[in-house]
Every structure is written in structure tokens, then in C-alpha cells.
C-alpha positions as a LaTeX table, in Angstrom:
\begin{tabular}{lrrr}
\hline
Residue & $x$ (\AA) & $y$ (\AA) & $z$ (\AA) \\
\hline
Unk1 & 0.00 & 0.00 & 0.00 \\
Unk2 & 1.84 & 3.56 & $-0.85$ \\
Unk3 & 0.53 & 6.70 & 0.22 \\
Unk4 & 1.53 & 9.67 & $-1.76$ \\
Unk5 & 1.46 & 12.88 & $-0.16$ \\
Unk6 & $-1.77$ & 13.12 & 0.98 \\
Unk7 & $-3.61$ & 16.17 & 2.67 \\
Unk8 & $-6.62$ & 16.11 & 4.80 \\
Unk9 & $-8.72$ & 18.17 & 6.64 \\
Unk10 & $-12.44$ & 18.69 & 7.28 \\
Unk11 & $-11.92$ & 22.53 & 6.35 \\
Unk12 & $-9.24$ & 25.02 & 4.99 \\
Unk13 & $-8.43$ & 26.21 & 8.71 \\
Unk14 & $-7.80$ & 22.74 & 10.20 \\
Unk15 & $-5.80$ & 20.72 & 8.66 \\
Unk16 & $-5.49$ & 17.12 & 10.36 \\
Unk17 & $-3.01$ & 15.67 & 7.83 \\
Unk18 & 0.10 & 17.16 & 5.99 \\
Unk19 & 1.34 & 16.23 & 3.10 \\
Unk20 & 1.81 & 12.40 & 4.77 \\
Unk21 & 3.65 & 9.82 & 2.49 \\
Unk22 & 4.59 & 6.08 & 3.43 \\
Unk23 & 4.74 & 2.85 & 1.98 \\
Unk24 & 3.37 & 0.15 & 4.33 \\
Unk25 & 4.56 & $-3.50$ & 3.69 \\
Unk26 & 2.94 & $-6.02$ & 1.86 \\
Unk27 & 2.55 & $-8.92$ & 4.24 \\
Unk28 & 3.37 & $-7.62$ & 7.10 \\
Unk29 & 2.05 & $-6.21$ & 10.67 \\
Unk30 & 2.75 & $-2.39$ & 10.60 \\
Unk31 & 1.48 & $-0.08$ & 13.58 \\
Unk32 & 0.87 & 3.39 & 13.63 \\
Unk33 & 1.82 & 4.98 & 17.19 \\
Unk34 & 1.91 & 8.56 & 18.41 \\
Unk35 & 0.29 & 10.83 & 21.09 \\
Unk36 & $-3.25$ & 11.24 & 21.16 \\
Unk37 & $-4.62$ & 13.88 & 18.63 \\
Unk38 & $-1.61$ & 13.59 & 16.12 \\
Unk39 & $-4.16$ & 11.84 & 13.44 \\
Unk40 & $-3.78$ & 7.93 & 13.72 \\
Unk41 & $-7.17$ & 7.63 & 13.53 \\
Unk42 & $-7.75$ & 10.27 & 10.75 \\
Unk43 & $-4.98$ & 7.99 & 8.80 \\
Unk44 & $-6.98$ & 4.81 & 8.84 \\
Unk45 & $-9.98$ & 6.73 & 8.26 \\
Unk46 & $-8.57$ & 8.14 & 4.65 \\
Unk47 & $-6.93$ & 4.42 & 4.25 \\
Unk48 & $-10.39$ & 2.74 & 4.40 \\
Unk49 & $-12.00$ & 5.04 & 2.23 \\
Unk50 & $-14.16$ & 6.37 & 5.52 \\
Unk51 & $-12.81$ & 10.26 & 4.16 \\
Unk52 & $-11.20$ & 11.27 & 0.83 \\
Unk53 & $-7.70$ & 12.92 & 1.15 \\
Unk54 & $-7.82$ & 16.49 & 0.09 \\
Unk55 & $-4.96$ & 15.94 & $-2.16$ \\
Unk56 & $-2.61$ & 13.17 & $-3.05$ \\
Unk57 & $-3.48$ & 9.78 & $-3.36$ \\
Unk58 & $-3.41$ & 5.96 & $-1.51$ \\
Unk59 & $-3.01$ & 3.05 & $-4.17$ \\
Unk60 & $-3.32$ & $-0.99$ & $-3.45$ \\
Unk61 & $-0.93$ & $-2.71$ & $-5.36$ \\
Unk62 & $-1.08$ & 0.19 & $-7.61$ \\
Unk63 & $-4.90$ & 0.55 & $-7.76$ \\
Unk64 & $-6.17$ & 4.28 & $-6.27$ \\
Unk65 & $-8.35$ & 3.16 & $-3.77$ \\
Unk66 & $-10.71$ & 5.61 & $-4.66$ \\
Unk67 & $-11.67$ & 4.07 & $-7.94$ \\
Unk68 & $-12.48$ & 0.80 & $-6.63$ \\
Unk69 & $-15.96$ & 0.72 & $-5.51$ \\
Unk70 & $-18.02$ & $-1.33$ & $-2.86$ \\
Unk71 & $-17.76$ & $-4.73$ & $-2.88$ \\
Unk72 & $-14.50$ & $-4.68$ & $-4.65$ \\
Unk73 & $-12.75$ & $-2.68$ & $-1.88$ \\
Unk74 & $-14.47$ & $-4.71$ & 0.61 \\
Unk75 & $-13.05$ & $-8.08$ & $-1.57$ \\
Unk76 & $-9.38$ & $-6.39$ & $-0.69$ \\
Unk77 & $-10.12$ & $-4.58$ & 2.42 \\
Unk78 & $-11.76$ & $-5.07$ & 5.83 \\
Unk79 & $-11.50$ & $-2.91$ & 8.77 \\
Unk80 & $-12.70$ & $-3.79$ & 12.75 \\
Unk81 & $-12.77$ & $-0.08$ & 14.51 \\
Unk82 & $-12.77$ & 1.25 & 18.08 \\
Unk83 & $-16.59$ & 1.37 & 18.27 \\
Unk84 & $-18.68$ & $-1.55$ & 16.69 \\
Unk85 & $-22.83$ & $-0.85$ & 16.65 \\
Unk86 & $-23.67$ & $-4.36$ & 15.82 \\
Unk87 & $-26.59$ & $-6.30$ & 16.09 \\
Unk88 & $-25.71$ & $-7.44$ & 19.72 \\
Unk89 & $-29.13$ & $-10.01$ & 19.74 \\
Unk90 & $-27.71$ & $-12.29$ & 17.37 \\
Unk91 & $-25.41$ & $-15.27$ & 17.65 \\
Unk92 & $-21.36$ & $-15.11$ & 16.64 \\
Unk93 & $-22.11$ & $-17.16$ & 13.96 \\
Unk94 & $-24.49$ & $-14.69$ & 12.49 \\
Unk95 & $-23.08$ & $-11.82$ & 12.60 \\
Unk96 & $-19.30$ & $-13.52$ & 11.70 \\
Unk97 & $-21.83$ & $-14.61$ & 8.90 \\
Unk98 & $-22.02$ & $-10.95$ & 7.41 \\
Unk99 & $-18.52$ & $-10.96$ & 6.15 \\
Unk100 & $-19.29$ & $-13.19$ & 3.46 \\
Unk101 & $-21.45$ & $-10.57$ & 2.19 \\
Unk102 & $-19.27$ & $-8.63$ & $-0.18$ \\
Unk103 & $-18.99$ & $-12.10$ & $-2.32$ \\
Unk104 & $-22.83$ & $-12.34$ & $-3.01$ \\
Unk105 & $-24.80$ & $-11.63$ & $-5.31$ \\
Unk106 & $-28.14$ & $-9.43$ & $-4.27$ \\
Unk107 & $-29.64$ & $-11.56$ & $-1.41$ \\
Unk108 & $-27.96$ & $-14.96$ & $-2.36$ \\
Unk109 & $-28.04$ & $-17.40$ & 0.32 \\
Unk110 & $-24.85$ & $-19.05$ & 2.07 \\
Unk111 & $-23.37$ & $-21.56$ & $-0.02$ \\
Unk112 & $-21.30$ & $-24.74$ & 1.57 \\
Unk113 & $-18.14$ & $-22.57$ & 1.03 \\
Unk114 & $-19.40$ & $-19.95$ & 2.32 \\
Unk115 & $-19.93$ & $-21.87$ & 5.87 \\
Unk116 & $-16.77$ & $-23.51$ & 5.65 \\
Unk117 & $-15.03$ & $-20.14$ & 5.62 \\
Unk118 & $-17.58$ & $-18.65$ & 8.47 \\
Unk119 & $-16.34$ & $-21.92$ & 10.42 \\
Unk120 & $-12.82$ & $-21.64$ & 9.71 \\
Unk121 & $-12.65$ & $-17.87$ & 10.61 \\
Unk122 & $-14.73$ & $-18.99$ & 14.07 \\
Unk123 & $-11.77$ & $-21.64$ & 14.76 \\
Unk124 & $-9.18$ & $-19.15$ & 13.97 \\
Unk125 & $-10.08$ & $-16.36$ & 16.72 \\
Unk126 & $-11.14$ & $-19.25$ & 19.31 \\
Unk127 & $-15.10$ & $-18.70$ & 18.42 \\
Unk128 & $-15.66$ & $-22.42$ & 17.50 \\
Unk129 & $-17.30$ & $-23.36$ & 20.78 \\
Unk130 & $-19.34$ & $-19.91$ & 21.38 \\
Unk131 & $-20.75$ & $-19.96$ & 17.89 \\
Unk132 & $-24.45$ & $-20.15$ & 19.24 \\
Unk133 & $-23.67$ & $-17.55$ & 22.25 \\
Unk134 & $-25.33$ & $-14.31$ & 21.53 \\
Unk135 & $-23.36$ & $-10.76$ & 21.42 \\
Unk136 & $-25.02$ & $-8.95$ & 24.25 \\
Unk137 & $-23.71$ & $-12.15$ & 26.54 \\
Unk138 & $-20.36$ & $-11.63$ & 25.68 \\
Unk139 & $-17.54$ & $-9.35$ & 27.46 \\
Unk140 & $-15.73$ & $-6.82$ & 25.81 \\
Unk141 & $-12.73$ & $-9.27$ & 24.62 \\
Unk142 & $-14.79$ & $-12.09$ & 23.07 \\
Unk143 & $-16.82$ & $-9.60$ & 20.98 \\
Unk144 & $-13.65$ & $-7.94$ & 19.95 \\
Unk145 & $-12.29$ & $-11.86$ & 18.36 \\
Unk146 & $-16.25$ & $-11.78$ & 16.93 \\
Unk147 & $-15.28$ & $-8.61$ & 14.67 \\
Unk148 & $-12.32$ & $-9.68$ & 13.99 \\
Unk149 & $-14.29$ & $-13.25$ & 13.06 \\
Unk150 & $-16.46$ & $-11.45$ & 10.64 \\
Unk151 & $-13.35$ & $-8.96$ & 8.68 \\
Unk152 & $-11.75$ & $-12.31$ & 8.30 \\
Unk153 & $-15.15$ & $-13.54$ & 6.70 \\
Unk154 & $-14.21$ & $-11.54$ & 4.18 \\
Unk155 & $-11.28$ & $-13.10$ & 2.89 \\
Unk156 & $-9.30$ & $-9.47$ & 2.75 \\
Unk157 & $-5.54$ & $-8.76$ & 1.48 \\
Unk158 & $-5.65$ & $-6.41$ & 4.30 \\
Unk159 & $-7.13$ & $-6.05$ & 8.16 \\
Unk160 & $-7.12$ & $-2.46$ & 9.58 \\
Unk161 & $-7.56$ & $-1.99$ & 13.08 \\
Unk162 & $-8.13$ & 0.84 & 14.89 \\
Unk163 & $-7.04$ & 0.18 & 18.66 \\
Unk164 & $-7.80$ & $-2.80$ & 18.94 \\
Unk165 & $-7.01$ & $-3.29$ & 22.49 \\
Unk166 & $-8.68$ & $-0.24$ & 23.81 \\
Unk167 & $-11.04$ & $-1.06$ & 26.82 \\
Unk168 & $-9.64$ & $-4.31$ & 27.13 \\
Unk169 & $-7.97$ & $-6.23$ & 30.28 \\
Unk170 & $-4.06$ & $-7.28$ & 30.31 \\
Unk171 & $-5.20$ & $-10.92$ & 29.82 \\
Unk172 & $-7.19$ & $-9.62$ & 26.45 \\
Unk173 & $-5.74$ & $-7.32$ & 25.27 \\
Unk174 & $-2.91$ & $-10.15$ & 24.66 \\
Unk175 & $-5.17$ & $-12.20$ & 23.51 \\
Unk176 & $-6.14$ & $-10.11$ & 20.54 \\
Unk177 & $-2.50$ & $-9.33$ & 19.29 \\
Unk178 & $-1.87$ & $-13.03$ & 19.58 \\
Unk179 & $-4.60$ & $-13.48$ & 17.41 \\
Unk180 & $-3.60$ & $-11.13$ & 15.01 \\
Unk181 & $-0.18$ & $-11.89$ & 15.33 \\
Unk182 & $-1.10$ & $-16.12$ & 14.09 \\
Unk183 & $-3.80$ & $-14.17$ & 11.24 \\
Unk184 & $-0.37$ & $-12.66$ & 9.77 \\
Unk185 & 1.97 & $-15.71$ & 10.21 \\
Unk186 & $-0.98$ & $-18.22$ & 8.68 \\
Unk187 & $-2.79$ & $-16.48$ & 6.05 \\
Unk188 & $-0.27$ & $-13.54$ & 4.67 \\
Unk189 & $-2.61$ & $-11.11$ & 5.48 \\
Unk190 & $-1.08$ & $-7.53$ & 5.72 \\
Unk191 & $-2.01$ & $-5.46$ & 8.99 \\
Unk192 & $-2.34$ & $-2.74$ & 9.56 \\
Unk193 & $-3.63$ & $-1.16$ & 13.01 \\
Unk194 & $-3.53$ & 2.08 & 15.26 \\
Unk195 & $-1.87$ & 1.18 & 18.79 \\
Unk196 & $-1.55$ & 3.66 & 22.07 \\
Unk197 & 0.84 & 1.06 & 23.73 \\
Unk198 & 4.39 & 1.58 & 22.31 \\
Unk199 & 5.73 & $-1.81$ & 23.77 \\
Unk200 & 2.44 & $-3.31$ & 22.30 \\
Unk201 & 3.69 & $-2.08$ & 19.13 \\
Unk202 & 7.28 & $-3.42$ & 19.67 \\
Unk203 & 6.29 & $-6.53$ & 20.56 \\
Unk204 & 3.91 & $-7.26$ & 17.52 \\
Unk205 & 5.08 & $-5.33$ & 14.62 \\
Unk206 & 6.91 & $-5.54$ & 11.82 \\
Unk207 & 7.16 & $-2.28$ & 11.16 \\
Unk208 & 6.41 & 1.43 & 12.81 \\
Unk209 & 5.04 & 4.28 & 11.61 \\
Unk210 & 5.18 & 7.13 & 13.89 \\
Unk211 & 2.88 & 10.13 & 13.71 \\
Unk212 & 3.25 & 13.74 & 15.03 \\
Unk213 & 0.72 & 16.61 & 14.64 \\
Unk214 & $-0.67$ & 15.38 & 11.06 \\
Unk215 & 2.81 & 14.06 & 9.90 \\
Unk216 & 4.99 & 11.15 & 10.21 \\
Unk217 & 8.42 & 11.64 & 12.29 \\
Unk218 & 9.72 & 8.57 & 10.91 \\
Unk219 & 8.84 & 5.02 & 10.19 \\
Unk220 & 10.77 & 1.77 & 9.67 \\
Unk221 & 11.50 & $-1.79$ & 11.51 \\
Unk222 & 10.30 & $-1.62$ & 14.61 \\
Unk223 & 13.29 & $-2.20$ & 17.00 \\
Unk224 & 15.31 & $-0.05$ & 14.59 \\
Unk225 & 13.58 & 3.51 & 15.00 \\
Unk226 & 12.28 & 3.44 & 18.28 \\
Unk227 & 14.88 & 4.82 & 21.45 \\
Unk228 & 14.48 & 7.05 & 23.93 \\
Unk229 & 14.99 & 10.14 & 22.43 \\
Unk230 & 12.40 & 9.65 & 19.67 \\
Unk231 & 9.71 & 8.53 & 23.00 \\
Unk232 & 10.35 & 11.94 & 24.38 \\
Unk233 & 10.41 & 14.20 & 21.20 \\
Unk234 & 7.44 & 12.58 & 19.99 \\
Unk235 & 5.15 & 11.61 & 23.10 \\
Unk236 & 6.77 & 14.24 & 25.83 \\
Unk237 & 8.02 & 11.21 & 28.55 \\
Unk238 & 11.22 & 10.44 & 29.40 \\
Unk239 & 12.04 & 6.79 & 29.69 \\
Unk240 & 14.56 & 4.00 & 30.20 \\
Unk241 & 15.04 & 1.38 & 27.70 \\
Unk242 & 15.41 & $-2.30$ & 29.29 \\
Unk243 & 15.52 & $-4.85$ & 28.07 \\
Unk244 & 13.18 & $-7.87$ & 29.06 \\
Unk245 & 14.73 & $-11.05$ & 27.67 \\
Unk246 & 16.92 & $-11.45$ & 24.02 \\
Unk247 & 15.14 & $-9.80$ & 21.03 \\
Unk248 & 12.67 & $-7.41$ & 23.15 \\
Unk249 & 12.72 & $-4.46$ & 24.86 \\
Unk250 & 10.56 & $-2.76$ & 27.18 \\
Unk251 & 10.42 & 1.39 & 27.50 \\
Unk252 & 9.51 & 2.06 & 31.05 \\
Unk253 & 8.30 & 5.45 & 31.64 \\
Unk254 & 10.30 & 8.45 & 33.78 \\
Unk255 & 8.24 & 11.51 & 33.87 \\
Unk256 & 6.62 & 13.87 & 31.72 \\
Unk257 & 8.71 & 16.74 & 30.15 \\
Unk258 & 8.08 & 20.51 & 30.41 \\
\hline
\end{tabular}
């Protein structure tokens, strides 16, 4: 996926995005990081077509995204974001069941593929046994794995998440990126998702971008760009590197800068 200097704002006076250009890995796990307000969010938004960039462009595999049109996109493309208004009365199945839309045809019924691919993405986010439980008797971290069931429904070259582990528990919150992390590994699917957690991102990602009032400060492998410098020019905290056990490190935060 490239982006090519793209520009975005909801009006001429405030400009969320400025003149941001990356190229993001096919095949890989790539987080975007930075403080709150610096336009993670607004990114993903533009990347799954949710707002048009102002000027520039975002292509997959060369394609603008802009000229490929519903069901096509969603063929490439699925997205699980920070707040999900589903149907909470019906059962996982169900509503994992939905992602199979974008490969029908008007109101086609589910074909024997189409359940073996609702039942594989069920076994692949730990849903198998649930399948009958119903939404509204789930906690936070199950229903996450259900959204994630139902973008994997759809069979997409890429999953974008926005925070995925927002409002979740330590035990879940792993959970998820493990999840994600085996969705990557297994099935080549390129991710791409907004994290708070900088040693979230460490841990899980291939690659980093890092974001800064609308623009990116840098990007790159992830245990390559990130030090303690860039932690306090970017985010404000001063912090000590250490590091856990061989191949990962763990930022532990000092105190906030003036």
C-alpha cells in the first residue's frame, strides 16, 4: 500500500493531515503509534475510504483506492474499529456470517463454502465453541475476536484496526495481538492497526510508523527507530530502555517533560 502525499482536513483552517507519504509492507504487521490527537485515527480513516484525502493519493498494489468501488474494496479490504454498533441479539455465527457478504450476489443465500469459511474464521479467533452464544452475553474481549471473526469472513488482502485493544484487560488485550499476530503468520494477510501502547507495538510489529501533529516523524523496523529520544520528542516522557529477555525491549516510563 503507498501513500503519496496526501492532505486532509475537514476545512481550509484545520488541517489534520500534511502532506503524509509512506509505503506500508505487503505482508506484514505495521502499527501506527503517536500521542493522542496527532491523526492515527484520521490515517486509517482516509486508508479505508471512511474520508477522501484532500490531495494526493493511496493506491493498493497500484490501484487508487478511490476508484475501486463497494464490494470490490471490501473483496481487498476489511476494517474492525474502536466502536462496533452491531446487532448485539444475534449469535457469533451470524453476525461472523455478514462478512461473506461482499462475495454475493443481491440476497444470495450461504453456499457450503461460504460456511466452511464462516467456520474456519470462528476456529481461527477461538469462536468455535461460542458460535451459538449471543453478542449482548459476551464481554468486551470475546466480541472484539467476533469482529475480527467477521473482517476475516471476508477473505481481505488487508485487516485495519483501529485500537484494537482499547477497553480491554491485560489478559485480552494479549489475547487479541496473539490473534492477530497467528492471522499474519498463517494467512499472509497484511495489517495494519492504530496502537496507544508503544511496547504493544514493539512486541507485535513488523514495522512502525510514527505520527506527530498530522505528519509522520519517521517510520521503519520496529526495534530499529524506536529509542528514547524519539519517545520523548514525539510523546513528551522520558524513559529508560530495558531490556526484558533477548530480542525485546521494554520502554519504562520516567516523567513527563516541560
Amino acid at each position: 500500500m503507498d501513500i503519496n502525499h496526501v492532505k486532509f482536513g475537514y476545512d481550509k483552517k484545520n488541517i489534520l493531515i500534511t502532506d503524509l507519504s509512506a509505503n506500508i509492507g505487503k505482508g506484514k504487521i505495521t502499527s501506527i503509534i503517536g500521542p493522542n490527537g496527532c491523526g492515527k485515527s484520521t490515517l486509517l480513516s482516509l486508508l479505508t475510504k471512511l474520508n477522501k484525502p484532500q490531495c494526493g493519493n493511496i493506491l493498493i498494489d497500484g490501484q487508487e483506492i478511490g476508484l475501486l468501488k463497494g464490494k470490490a474494496f471490501a473483496k481487498k479490504v476489511a476494517s474492525v474499529f474502536q466502536i462496533n454498533d452491531g446487532n448485539r441479539d444475534l449469535s457469533v455465527e451470524e453476525f461472523v456470517s455478514y462478512g461473506r457478504v461482499p462475495h454475493k450476489s443481491g440476497f444470495g443465500s450461504l453456499s457450503s463454502d461460504d460456511d466452511a469459511i464462516i467456520a474456519q474464521s470462528l476456529e481461527d479467533t477461538g469462536l468455535a465453541n461460542m458460535k451459538d452464544k449471543r453478542l449482548c452475553n459476551m464481554s468486551g474481549g470475546e466480541r472484539q475476536r467476533v469482529y475480527i471473526a467477521m473482517a476475516l469472513c471476508q477473505q481481505p488482502e488487508i485487516l485495519f484496526l483501529d485500537e484494537p485493544t482499547s477497553y480491554l484487560d491485560m489478559y485480552y488485550q494479549l489475547e487479541v495481538l496473539e490473534i492477530v499476530k497467528k492471522i499474519n503468520r498463517d494467512k499472509g494477510i497484511t495489517v495494519i492497526m492504530v496502537l496507544h501502547d508503544v511496547n504493544q507495538a514493539l512486541s507485535y510489529s513488523d514495522d512502525i510508523i510514527v505520527m506527530k501533529d498530522g505528519a509522520i516523524v519517521t517510520s521503519g523496523a520496529a526495534n530499529d527507530i524506536v529509542n528514547e529520544k524519539l519517545i520523548a520528542d514525539v510523546y513528551g516522557v522520558e524513559c529508560r530502555r530495558l531490556n526484558v529477555y533477548e530480542g525485546l525491549d521494554y520502554f519504562l516510563p520516567i516523567k513527563t517533560l516541560n
